[in-house]
C-alpha positions in Angstrom: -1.8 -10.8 -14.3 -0.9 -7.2 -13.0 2.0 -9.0 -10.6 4.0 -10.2 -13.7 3.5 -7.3 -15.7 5.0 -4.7 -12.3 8.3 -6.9 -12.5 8.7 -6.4 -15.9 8.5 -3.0 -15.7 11.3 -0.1 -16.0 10.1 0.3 -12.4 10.3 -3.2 -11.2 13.4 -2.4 -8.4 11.0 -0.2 -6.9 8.1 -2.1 -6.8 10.2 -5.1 -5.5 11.5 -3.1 -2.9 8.1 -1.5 -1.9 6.9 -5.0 -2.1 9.8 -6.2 -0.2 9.2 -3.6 3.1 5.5 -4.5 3.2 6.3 -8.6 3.1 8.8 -7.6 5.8 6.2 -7.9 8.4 5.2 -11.1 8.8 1.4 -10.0 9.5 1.1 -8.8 6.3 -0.1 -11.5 3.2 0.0 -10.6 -0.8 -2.9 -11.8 -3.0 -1.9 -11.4 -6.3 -5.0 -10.0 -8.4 -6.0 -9.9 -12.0 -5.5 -6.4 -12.4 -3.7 -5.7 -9.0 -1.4 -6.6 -6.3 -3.3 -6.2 -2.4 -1.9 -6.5 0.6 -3.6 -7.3 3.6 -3.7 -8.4 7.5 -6.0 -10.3 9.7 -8.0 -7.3 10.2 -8.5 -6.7 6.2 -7.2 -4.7 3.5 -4.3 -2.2 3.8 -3.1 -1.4 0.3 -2.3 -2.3 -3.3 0.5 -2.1 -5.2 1.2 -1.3 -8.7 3.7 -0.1 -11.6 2.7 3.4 -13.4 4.3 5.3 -16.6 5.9 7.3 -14.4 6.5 5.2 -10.9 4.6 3.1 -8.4 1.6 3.9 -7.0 1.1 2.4 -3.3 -3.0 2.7 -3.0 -3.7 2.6 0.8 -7.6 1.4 1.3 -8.4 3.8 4.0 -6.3 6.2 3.0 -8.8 8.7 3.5 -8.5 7.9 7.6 -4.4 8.6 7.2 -2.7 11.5 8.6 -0.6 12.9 6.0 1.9 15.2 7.5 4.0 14.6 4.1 1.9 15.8 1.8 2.1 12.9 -0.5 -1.9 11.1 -0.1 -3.2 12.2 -3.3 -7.1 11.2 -4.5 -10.9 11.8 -4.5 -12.3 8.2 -4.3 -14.5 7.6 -0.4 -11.7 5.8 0.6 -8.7 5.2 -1.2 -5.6 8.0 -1.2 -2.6 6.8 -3.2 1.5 8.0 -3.0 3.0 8.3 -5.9 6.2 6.5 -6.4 9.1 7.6 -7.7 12.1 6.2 -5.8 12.7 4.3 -2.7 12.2 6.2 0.8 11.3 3.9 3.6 10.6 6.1 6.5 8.2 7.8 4.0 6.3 4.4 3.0 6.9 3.2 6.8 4.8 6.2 8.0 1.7 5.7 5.8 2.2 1.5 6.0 2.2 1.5 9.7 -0.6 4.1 10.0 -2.9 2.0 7.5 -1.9 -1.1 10.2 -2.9 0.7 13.0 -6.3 1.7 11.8 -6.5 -2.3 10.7 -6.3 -3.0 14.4 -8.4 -0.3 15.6 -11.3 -1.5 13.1 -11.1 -4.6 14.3 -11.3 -3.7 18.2 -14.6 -1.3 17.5 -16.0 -4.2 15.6 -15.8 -6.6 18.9 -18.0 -4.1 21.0 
């Protein structure tokens, strides 16, 4: 399982903090996967999570709906755009995370029209 092979990793404080800021809000539920960690709300999917050669790579599943006044989406898939980890910077991940959360919710409300 991808989950037990991330916290074995030389980047395994990284992804256990990453991990630990997205568990921090209590709408948010891990599934651990075969080949991935996802992390989702009541309203769907909002990323994945894994350990690289060179990092952690936070995929966010809309990604391509994101603002990214950083800089830091990178990808050519329809939807996902992924940051690529290399240390801890929580207002970073916090503007992406809460983004992705926001466009969870706003999903949801179109779909109820």
């Amino acid at each position: 399982m991808q989950y037990n092979i991330d916290v074995q990793s030389i980047y395994k404080n990284l992804f256990l903090d990453v991990r630990n800021l997205l568990l921090s809000n209590p709408s948010i539920t891990e599934t651990k996967k075969e080949r991935i960690t996802t992390y989702s709300d009541k309203n769907g999917g909002i990323c994945h999570l894994r350990t690289t050669s060179k990092g952690v790579d936070i995929g966010f599943l809309k990604g391509i709906l994101l603002e990214d006044k950083l800089s830091l989406l990178h990808g050519k898939g329809k939807l996902v755009r992924v940051v690529s980890l290399k240390g801890y910077h929580e207002i970073v991940l916090l503007y992406y995370i809460q983004q992705a959360i926001e466009i969870n919710n706003k999903k949801k409300l179109i779909q109820q029209f």
